[in-house]
C-alpha positions in Angstrom: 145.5 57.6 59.5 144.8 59.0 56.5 140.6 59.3 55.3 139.0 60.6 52.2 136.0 60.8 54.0 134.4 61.3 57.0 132.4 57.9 58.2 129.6 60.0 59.4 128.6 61.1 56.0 127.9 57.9 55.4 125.8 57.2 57.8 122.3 55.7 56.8 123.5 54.4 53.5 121.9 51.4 52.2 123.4 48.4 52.0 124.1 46.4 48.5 125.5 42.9 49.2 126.7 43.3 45.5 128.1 47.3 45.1 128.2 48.4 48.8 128.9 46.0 51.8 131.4 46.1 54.5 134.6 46.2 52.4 132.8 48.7 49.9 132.4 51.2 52.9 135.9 50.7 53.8 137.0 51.9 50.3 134.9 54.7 50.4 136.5 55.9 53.5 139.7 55.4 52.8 139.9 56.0 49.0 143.5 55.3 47.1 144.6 54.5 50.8 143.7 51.0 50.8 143.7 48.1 48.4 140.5 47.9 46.5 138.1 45.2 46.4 138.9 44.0 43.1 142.9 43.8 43.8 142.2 41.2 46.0 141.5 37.6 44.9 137.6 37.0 46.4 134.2 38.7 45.3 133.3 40.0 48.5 134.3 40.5 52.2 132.2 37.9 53.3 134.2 35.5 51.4 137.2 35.2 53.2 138.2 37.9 55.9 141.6 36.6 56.6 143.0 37.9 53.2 141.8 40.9 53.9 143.9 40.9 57.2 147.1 40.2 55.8 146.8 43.7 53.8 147.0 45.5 56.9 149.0 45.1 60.1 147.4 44.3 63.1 148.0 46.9 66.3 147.4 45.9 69.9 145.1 49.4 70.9 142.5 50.9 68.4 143.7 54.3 67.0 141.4 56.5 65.5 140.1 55.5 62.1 141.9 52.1 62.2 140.2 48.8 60.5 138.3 46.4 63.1 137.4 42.9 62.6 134.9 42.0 64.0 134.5 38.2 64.0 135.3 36.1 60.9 132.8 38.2 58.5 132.4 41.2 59.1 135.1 44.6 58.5 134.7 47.9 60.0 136.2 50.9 60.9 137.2 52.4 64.7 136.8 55.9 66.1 136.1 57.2 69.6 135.4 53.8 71.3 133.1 53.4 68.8 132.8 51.2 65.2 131.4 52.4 62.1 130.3 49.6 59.7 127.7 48.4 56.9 125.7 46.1 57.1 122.4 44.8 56.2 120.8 47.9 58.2 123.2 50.1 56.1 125.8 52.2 57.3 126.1 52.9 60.8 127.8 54.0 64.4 128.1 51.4 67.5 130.1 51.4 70.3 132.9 48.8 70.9 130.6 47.2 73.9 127.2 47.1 71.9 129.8 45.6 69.4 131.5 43.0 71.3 127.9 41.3 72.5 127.5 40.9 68.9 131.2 39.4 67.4 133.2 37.2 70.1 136.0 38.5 68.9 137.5 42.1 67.6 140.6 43.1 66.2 142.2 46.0 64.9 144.5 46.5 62.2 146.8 49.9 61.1 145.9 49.7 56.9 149.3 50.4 56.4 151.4 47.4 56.1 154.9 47.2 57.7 
């Protein structure tokens, strides 16, 4: 999986439902790797999840730095049994169990599409 940046320098950034939420973080991270935001046909990642899963392909087992959904909302990104995201706290690090109390359900996808 290829990253432009580390997730961990990104730790503690603020949250901007407008210019950084969960999709934003996801471009930072990835850079030219991944569809931008604006490519896609909705405002923000809260506004419809699924078409964001159709741009990727979704994998049975997490690999490092491979996209999670987590529930019907929310978008992250999987390392080391663990799930950075942004959210209203800002950018941080969770484990997949803290993670799973929170969203019923989690899935991962490879951001390459086959």
């Amino acid at each position: 999986m290829i990253i432009s940046i580390n997730p961990n320098e990104l730790i503690g950034m603020k949250y901007d439902k407008d210019n950084f939420h969960c999709y934003n973080f996801l471009e930072k991270v990835y850079g030219e790797n991944i569809p931008n935001l604006k490519d896609v046909a909705v405002n923000s990642a809260k506004d419809d999840i699924n078409q964001y899963k159709e741009l990727f392909s979704e994998i049975k087992y997490p690999t490092a730095y491979c996209v999670a959904v987590l529930g019907d909302k929310h978008i992250g990104i999987y390392k080391n049994s663990h799930i950075y995201h942004n959210d209203i706290d800002g950018v941080r690090c969770e484990n997949v169990r803290a993670m799973k109390l929170k969203y019923k359900d989690i899935k991962y996808y490879d951001i390459c599409k086959n």
